[in-house]
N, C-alpha and C positions, 0 to 999 in steps of 0.2 A: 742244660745248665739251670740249675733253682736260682731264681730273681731273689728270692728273699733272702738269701746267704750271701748276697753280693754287697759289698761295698757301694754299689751306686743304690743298691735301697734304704742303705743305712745312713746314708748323706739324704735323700728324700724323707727321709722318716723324721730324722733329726730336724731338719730344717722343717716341715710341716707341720710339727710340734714346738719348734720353737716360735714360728710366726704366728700358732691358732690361737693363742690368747689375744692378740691384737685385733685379730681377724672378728672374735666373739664378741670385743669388746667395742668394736667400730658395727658390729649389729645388734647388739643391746642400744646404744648410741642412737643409732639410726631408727629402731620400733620407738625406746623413747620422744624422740620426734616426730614422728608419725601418728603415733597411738598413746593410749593409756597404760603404760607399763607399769606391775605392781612388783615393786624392787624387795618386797616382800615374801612374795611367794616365789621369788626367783634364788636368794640372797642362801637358803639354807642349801638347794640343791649344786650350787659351787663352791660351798664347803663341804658338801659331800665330794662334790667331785675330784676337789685338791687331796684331801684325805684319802680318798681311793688312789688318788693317782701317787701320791706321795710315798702309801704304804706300798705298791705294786713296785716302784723303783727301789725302795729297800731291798723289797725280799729279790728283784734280781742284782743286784749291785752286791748286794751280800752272798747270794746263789753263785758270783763269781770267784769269791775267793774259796766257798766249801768245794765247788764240781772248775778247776784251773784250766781244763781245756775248751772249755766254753767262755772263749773270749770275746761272743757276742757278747754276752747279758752286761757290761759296764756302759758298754756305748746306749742300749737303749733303758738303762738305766739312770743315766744322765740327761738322753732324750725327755721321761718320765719325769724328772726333775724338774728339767726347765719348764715344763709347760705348767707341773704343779708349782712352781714359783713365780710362773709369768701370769696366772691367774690371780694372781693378788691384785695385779691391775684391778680388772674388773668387778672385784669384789669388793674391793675399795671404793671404787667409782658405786657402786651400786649403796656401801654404807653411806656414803656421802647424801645419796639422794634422800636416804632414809630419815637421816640425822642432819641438822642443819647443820654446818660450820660452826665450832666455839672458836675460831680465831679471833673475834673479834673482841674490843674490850666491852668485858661487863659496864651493862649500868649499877649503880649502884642506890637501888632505893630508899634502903633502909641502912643507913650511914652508921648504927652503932651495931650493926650486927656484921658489917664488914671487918677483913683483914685490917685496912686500913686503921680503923680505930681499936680495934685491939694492940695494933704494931705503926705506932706513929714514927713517918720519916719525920727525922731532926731539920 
């Protein structure tokens, strides 16, 4: 019997893809507090690798409706998905370090070059 054509690899597959973006991102996490991580040099190779993974679950997601008896390719095409959309975590988390926070309110130095005095509240 082939393991890989089985349903219990497809539940394994699925599920270790959908939890390795947490997993990456709780050891990105963890070097960051330990060591000198440069979120820099890390930051483009997880958009490559969303991108890769992103276009890789296209082409089988789509490969299922040209070739219909191959009703593998949706389930790990979905698998593909979720991990390339659960890396947005981490990518996020990494632009974050890169860029400070703008949540908070501007100072406002230079008072005539502001919104505010172009658009006075009444």
């Amino acid at each position: 019997m082939d393991f890989f054509g089985t349903k219990l690899f497809a539940i394994i597959l699925c599920t270790l893809l959908g939890i390795a973006p947490m997993i990456i991102w709780v050891i990105f996490w963890a070097i960051d507090k330990t060591s000198s991580m440069k979120p820099r040099v890390i930051l483009p190779w997880i958009r490559r690798l969303r991108w890769v993974t992103w276009i890789s679950a296209m082409v089988l997601f789509f490969g299922a409706f040209l070739v219909d008896h191959f009703l593998v390719f949706p389930r790990y095409a979905i698998a593909l998905s979720t991990f390339s959309i659960g890396m947005a975590m981490p990518e996020g988390w990494l632009k974050r370090k890169i860029v400070p926070s703008t949540r908070t309110k501007p100072e406002y130095k230079n008072y005539r070059a502001s919104m505010v005095f172009l658009f006075p509240i009444p």
